[in-house]
ZADO-1210 file (C-alpha; in nm, 4 decimals, padded with zeros to 6 digits):
<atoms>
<atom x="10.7217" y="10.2405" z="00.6435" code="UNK" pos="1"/>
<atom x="10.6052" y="10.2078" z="01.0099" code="UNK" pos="2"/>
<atom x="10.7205" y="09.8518" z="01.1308" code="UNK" pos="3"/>
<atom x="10.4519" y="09.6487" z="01.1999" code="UNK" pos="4"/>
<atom x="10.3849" y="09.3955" z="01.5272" code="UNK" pos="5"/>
<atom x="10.4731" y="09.0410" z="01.4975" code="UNK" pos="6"/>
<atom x="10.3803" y="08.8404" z="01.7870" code="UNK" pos="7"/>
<atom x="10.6327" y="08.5669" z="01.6422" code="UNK" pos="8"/>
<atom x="10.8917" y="08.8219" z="01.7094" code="UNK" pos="9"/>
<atom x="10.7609" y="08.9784" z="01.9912" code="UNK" pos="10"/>
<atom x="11.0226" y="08.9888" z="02.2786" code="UNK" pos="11"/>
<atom x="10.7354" y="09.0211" z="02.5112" code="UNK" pos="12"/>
<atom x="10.5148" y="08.7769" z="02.3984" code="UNK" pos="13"/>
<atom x="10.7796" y="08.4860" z="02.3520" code="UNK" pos="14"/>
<atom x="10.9387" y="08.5571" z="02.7389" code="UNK" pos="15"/>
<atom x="10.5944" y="08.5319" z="02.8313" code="UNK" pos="16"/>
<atom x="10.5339" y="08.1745" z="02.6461" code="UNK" pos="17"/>
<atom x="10.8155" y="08.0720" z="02.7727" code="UNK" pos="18"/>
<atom x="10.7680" y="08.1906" z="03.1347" code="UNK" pos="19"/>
<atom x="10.4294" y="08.0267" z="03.1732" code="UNK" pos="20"/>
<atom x="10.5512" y="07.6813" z="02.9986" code="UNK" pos="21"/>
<atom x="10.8439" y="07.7197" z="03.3291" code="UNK" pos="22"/>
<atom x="10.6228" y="07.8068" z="03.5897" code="UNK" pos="23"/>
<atom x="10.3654" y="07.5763" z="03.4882" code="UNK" pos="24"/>
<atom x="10.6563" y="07.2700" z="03.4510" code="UNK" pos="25"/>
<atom x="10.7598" y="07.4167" z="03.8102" code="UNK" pos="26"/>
<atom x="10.4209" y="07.3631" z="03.9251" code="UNK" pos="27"/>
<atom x="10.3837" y="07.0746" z="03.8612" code="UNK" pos="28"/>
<atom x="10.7383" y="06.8882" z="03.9881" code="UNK" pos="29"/>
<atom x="10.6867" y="07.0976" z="04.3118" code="UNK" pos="30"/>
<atom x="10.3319" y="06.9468" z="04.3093" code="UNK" pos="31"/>
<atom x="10.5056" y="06.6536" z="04.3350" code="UNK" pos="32"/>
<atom x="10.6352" y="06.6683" z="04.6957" code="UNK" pos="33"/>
<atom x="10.3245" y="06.8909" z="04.7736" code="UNK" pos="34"/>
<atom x="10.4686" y="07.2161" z="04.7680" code="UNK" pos="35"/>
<atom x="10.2704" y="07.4923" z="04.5931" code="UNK" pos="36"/>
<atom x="10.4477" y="07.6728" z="04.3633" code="UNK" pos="37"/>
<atom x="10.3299" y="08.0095" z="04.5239" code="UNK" pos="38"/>
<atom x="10.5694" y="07.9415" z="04.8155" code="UNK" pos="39"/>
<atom x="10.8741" y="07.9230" z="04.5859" code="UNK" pos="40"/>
<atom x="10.9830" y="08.2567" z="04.5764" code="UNK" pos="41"/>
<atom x="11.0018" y="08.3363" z="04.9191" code="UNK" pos="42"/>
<atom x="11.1605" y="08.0239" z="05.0021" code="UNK" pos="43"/>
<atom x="11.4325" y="08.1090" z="04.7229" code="UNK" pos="44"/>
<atom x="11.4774" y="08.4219" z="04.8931" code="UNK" pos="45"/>
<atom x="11.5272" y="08.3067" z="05.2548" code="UNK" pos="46"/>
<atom x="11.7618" y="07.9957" z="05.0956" code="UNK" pos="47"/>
<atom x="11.9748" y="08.2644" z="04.9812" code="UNK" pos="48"/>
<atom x="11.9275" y="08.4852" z="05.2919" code="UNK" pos="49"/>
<atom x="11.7657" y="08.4366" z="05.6480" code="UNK" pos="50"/>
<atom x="11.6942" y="08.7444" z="05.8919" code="UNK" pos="51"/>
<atom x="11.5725" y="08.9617" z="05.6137" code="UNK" pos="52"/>
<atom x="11.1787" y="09.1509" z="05.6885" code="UNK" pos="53"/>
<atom x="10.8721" y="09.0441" z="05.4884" code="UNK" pos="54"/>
<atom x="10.9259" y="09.3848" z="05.3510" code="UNK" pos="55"/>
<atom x="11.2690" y="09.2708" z="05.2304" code="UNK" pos="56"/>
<atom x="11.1288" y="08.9671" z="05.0724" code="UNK" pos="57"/>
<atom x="10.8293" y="09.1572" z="04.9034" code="UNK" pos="58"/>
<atom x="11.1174" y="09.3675" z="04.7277" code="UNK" pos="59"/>
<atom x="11.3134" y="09.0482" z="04.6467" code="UNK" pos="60"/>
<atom x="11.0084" y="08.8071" z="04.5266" code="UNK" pos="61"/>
<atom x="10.8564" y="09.0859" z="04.3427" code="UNK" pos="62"/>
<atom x="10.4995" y="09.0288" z="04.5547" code="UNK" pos="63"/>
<atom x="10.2755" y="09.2450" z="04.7090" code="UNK" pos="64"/>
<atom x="10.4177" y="09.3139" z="05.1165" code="UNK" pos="65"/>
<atom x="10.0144" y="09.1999" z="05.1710" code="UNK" pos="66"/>
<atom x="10.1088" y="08.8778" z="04.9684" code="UNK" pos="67"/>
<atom x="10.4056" y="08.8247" z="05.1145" code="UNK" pos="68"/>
<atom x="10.2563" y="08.7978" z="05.4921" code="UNK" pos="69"/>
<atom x="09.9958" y="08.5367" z="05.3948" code="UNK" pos="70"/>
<atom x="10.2564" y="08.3275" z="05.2473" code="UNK" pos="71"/>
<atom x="10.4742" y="08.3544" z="05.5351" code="UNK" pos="72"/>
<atom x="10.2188" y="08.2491" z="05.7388" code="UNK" pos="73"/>
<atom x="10.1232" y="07.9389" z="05.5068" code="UNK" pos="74"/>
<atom x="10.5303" y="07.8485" z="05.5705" code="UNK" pos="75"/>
<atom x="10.4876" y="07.9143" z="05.9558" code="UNK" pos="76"/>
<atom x="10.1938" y="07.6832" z="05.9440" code="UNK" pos="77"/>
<atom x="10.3835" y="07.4723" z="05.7630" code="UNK" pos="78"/>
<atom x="10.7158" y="07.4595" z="05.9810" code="UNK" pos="79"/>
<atom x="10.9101" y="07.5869" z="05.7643" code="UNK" pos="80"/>
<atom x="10.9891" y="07.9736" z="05.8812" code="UNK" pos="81"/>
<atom x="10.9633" y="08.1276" z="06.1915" code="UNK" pos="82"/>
<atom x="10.9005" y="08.5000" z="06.2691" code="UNK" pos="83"/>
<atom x="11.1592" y="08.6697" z="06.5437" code="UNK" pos="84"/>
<atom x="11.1167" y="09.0202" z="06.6708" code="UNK" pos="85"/>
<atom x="11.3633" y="09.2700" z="06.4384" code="UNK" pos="86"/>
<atom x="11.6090" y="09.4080" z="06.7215" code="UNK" pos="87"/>
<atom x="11.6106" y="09.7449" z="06.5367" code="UNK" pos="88"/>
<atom x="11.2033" y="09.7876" z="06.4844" code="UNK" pos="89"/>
<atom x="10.9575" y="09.7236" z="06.7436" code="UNK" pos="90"/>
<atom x="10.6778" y="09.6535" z="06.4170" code="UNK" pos="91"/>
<atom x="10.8330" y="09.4061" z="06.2296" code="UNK" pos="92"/>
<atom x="10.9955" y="09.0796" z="06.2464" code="UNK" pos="93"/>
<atom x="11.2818" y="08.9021" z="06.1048" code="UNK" pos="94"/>
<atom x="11.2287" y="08.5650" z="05.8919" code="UNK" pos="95"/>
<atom x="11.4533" y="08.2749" z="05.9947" code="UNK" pos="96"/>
<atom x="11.4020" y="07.9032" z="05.8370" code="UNK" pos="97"/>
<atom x="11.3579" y="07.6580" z="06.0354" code="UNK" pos="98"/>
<atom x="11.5281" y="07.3259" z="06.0252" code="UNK" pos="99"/>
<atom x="11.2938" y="07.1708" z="05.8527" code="UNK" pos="100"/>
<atom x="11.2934" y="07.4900" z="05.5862" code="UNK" pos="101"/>
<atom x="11.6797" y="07.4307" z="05.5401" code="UNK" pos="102"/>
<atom x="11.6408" y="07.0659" z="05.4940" code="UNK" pos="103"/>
<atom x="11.3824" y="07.1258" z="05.2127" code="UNK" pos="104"/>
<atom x="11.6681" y="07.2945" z="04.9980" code="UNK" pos="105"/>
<atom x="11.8059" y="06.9801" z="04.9169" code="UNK" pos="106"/>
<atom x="11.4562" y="06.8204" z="04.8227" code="UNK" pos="107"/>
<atom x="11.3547" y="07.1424" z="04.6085" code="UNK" pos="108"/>
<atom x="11.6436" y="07.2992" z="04.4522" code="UNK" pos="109"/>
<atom x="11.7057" y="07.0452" z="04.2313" code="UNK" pos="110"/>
<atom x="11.3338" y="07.0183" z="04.1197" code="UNK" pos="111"/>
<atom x="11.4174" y="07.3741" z="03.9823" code="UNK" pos="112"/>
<atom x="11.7062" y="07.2780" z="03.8494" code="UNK" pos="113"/>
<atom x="11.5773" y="07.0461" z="03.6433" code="UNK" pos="114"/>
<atom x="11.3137" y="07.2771" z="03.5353" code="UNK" pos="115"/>
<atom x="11.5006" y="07.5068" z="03.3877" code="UNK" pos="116"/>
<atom x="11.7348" y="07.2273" z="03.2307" code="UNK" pos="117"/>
<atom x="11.4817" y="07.0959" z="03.0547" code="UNK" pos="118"/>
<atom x="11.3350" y="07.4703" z="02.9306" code="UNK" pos="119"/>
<atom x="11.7250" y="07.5340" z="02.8363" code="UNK" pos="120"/>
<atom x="11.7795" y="07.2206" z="02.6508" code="UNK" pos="121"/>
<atom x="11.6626" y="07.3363" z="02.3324" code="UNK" pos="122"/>
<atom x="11.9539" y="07.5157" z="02.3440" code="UNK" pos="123"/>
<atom x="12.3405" y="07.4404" z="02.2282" code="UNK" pos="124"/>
<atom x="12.5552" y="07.5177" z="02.5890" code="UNK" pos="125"/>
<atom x="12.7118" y="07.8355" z="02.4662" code="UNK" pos="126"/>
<atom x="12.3687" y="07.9461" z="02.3249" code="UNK" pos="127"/>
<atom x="12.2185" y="07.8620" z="02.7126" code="UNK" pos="128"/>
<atom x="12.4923" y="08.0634" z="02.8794" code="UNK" pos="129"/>
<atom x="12.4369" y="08.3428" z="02.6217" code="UNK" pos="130"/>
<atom x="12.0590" y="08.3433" z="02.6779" code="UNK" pos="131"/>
<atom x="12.1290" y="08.3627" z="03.0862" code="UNK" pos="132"/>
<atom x="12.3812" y="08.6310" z="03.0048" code="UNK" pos="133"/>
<atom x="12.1789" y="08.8761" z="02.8059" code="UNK" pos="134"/>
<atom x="11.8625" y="08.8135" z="03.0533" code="UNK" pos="135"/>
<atom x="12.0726" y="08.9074" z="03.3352" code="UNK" pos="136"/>
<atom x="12.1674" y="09.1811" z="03.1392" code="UNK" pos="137"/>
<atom x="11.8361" y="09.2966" z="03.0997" code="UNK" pos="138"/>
<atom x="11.7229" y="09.2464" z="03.4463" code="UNK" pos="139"/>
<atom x="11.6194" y="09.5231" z="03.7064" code="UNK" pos="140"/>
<atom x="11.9020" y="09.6339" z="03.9031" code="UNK" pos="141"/>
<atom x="11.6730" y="09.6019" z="04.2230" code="UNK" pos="142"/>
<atom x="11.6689" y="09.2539" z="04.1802" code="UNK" pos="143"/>
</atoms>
């Protein structure tokens, strides 16, 4: 007998439920000190690493290299990043926070920490550190 599609145990379906109730929780906490949610990734990306090229940050964030220029801009406009010419390519630049970038670590980290704790919290501990396990498991090596 041909197995049959349940969306109640759809893999798909469920991460996708779930991913939406996160980003939409994210949303709105970041909302909250009047950050748009759009800026988060590349923000994550240049709190983990600064000097990196849009391009690098497209490939990170999983955006569009187009996407990822209008956004830096919105966090140039915003003080947050600053553009520097890339010593090794006369067509691109480096992204560097700026102080005001780094400082907003400590403001927004935390808001996505408690995101997630609160997504997680259905969860027993071990079944939590199981569920990141077996996520990063499935991830993307590019990531």
């Amino acid at each position: 007998m041909d197995e049959q599609f349940d969306r109640q145990k759809s893999f798909g379906w469920m991460i996708n439920v779930v991913a939406s109730q996160a980003a939409k929780n994210l949303e709105t906490e970041l909302a909250k000190h009047d950050f748009p949610r759009s800026l988060w990734p590349t923000m994550m990306c240049l709190w983990e690493k600064e000097g990196v090229t849009q391009r690098e940050i497209a490939q990170i964030a999983k955006v569009e290299n187009s996407t990822t220029t209008r956004i830096i801009d919105k966090l140039e406009v915003l003080g947050l990043v600053e553009r520097r010419d890339d010593p090794n390519s006369r067509r691109s630049y480096r992204i560097y926070l700026t102080k005001a970038g780094r400082d907003l670590k400590g403001t927004l980290q935390p808001v996505a920490l408690k995101v997630n704790k609160e997504i997680l919290d259905v969860l027993e501990p071990k079944e939590q550190d199981e569920m990141i396990r077996l996520l990063q498991k499935m991830m993307p090596t590019s990531v």
